[in-house]
C-alpha positions, 0 to 999 in steps of 0.5 A: 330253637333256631337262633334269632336273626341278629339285628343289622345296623340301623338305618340312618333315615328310619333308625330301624335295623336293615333287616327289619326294614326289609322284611317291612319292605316285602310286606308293603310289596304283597299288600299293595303289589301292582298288578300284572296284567293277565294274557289268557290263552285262547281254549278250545273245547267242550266248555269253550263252546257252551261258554261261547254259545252262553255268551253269543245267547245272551248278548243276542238276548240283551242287544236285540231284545229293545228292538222287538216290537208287541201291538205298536210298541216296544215290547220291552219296555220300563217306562218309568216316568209314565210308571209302566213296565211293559213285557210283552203282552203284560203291563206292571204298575208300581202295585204289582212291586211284589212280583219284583220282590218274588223274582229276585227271591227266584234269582237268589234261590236259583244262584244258591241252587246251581252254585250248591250243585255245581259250584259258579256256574253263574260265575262261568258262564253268565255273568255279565263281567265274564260275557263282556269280558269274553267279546272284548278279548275277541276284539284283543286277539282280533287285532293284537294277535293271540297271547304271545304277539299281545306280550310281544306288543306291550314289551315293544317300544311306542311306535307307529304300529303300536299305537294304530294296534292300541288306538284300533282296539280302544276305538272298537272297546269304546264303540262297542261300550257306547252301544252297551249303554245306548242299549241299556237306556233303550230298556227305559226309553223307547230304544228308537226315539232315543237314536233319533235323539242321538242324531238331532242331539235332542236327547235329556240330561239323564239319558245322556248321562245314564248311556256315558256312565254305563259305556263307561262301566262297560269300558272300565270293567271288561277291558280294564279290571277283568279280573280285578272285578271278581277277585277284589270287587265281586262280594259273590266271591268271598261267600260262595264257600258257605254254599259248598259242600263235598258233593258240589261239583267243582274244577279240580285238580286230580292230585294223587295221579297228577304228581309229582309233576314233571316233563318228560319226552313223549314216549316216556313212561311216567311210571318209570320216571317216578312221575304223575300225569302231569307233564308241568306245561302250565296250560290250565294257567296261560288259560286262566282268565283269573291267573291262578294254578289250579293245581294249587287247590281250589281258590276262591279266584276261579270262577270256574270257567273250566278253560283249565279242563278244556287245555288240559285234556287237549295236552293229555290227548296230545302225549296219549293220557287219559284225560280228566287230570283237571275235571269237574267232580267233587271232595268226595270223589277225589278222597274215592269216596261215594258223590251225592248229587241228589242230597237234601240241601238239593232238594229243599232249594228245588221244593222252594224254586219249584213252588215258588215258580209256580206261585208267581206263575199263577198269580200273574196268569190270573192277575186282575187288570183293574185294581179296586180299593174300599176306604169306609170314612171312619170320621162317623160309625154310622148315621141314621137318614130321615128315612130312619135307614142306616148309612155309611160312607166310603171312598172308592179309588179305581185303578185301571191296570190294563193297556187300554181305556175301559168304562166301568160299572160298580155295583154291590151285592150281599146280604141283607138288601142294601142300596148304593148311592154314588154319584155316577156308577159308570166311569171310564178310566183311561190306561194306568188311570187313577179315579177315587168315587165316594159312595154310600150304602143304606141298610134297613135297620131291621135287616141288620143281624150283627153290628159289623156286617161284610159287604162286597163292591163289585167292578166290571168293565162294560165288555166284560173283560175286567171283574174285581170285587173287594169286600168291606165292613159296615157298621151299625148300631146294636141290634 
């Protein structure tokens, strides 16, 4: 065994040997280490495209979208206080809370899917940190420059230039910020009253607060944290690994004809140097939004953006390599064994995504407009009229669900002949209104079979548009 490290002199502050206090030192230095800021490097290539066409798409989508108009009306809009979500030609109550259940389930169902398949794609190329991180680094290198004039810049003295650079791009982060939560309250109030709000000053507390707070979080997230977000923050990040196996396809380092690793001139043959493929320039680092070196292995850091693949083959096209050395494939495929992209865990997440899909398609294809609920009034069984008919009690409570005023009719069929008593069987509800109706049904005694007999209210709009019927119990006396 190799002999301890001897104990230096104690410290007359901490009374702890010196060279423990250093070691104790180090420790405190790697667990609150402050941060290094993060310069990425500008990529260009196949996946910087499909990033930026993903990020282009859904900020075109979330931006514009408030702006769409559907039969004189936003045609997105959640109108919470009126509680009414509105898509398009499709309006949702708080009742219809099970289709907001249903798409969550399909979200999470789809992120287990893709990330099984293709490791964070989501991560990559959709998530909202990641696309407003991308435009606010556009904004950076529009008015800083690229990486090594941005280094250049913070290392710089504060001078005049300095602070028009700084202040110019903090002025465009916060501008655009501010727009972000305009935008986003614009999804709960109508996005065109709430600007003319702004410019008369007019607009409530929440508003005001809910646009401040979201630029704010926009501000702080994508031009602050960036990647902070998705290393210490992002629970995603901790758990995606259970959803990993060796046939999901994953950024990778090709190791064994990487290494060993080296420069060399142009016209060298690695073969005769002893080197690998890779030349040591640290492009898939400079790139990396989060810092890490691929080459290292995959980590749970990498969020899987592929600008290392991107930076990589642009550098083996350069020195005349094959490219691939930083690629999309799998545990498999590196150790040369056979990938199964079409393997049963793929295909159960695909069964449930597809007749989940299809579930929540028809059902909201063939959703009722109007809501009927039966409540039988349970205070008495049943009562014998003078008439010697049996009569029970129930409580009718209407919901019109549909964007429009209708007049309905109720009725009642079944067997044995019964008669409806109700006070006023025709009723006009206005949209999103709530009428409760107490009824009553007389059955002959002689007609009853059974003690418990199944009865069916109908409702029908006078226009014929709307039609539910909801099926209740009545009760009677043995026969």
């Amino acid at each position: 065994m190799p002999a301890a490290e001897p104990l230096k002199e104690p410290d007359s502050r901490t009374g702890q040997p010196a060279n423990r206090r250093s070691k104790d030192k180090d420790i405190e230095q790697a667990l609150y280490e402050k941060r290094q800021k993060i310069y990425p490097r500008q990529v260009h290539g196949l996946f910087a495209r499909l990033r930026l066409s993903g990020v282009a798409m859904l900020m075109g989508i979330y931006y514009f979208t408030p702006w769409l108009m559907w039969d004189e009306r936003q045609a997105i809009l959640f109108d919470l206080p009126g509680r009414k979500f509105y898509i398009f030609g499709l309006v949702f109550w708080p009742q219809d809370l099970i289709y907001l259940s249903a798409l969550l389930i399909l979200a999470a169902l789809s992120l287990f899917f893709f990330t099984a398949l293709a490791g964070r794609l989501w991560c990559g190329y959709a998530c909202p940190q990641t696309v407003w991180t991308e435009v606010f680094l556009w904004i950076e290198r529009r008015i800083e420059g690229d990486r090594m004039k941005q280094i250049k810049l913070d290392k710089a003295p504060w001078d005049g230039r300095k602070l028009a650079l700084k202040g110019a791009k903090h002025t465009a982060w916060i501008a655009l910020s501010l727009w972000t939560g305009y935008t986003f309250v614009g999804y709960f109030t109508p996005i065109r009253e709430l600007g003319q709000g702004i410019l008369q000053l007019g607009i409530g507390p929440w508003e005001t607060f809910w646009v401040l707070f979201y630029g704010f979080a926009t501000y702080g997230n994508a031009g602050w944290l960036r990647e902070q977000v998705c290393i210490y923050m992002c629970p995603y990040a901790r758990f995606q690994s259970a959803m990993f196996d060796k046939d999901t396809l994953i950024i990778s380092y090709d190791t064994a004809r990487g290494e060993p690793r080296g420069s060399r001139k142009r016209s060298a043959d690695p073969g005769q140097l002893g080197l690998g493929d890779c030349i040591d320039c640290t492009m898939c680092v400079q790139v990396c939004p989060t810092g890490i070196d691929i080459r290292e292995g995959l980590q749970y850091q990498c969020i899987g953006c592929a600008a290392c693949v991107d930076a990589c083959d642009d550098v083996m096209a350069r020195v005349g390599y094959e490219p691939g050395l930083v690629r999309y494939t799998t545990e498999n495929a590196l150790d040369g064994k056979q990938t199964h992209i079409i393997r049963p865990r793929m295909l159960v997440y695909a069964g449930i995504l597809i007749a989940l899909l299809v579930t929540v398609v028809v059902s909201i294809a063939y959703r009722a407009p109007a809501k009927l609920d039966v409540i039988r009034d349970r205070n008495a069984l049943f009562r014998e009229t003078d008439e010697g008919l049996i009569e029970n009690v129930y409580t009718l409570r209407i919901l019109n669900k549909d964007g429009r005023e209708h007049g309905f009719v109720i009725s009642i069929g079944g067997q044995p002949p019964m008669e409806l008593l109700i006070d006023n069987p025709e009723i006009s509800i206005a949209s999103g209104g709530v009428a409760d109706l107490s009824a009553r049904i007389r059955i002959d005694p002689v007609d009853l079979k059974s003690r418990s007999t199944e009865v069916e209210f109908q409702l029908k709009s006078k226009d014929g548009s709307v039609s539910v019927s909801e099926s209740a119990r009545f009760v009677g006396p043995l026969p």
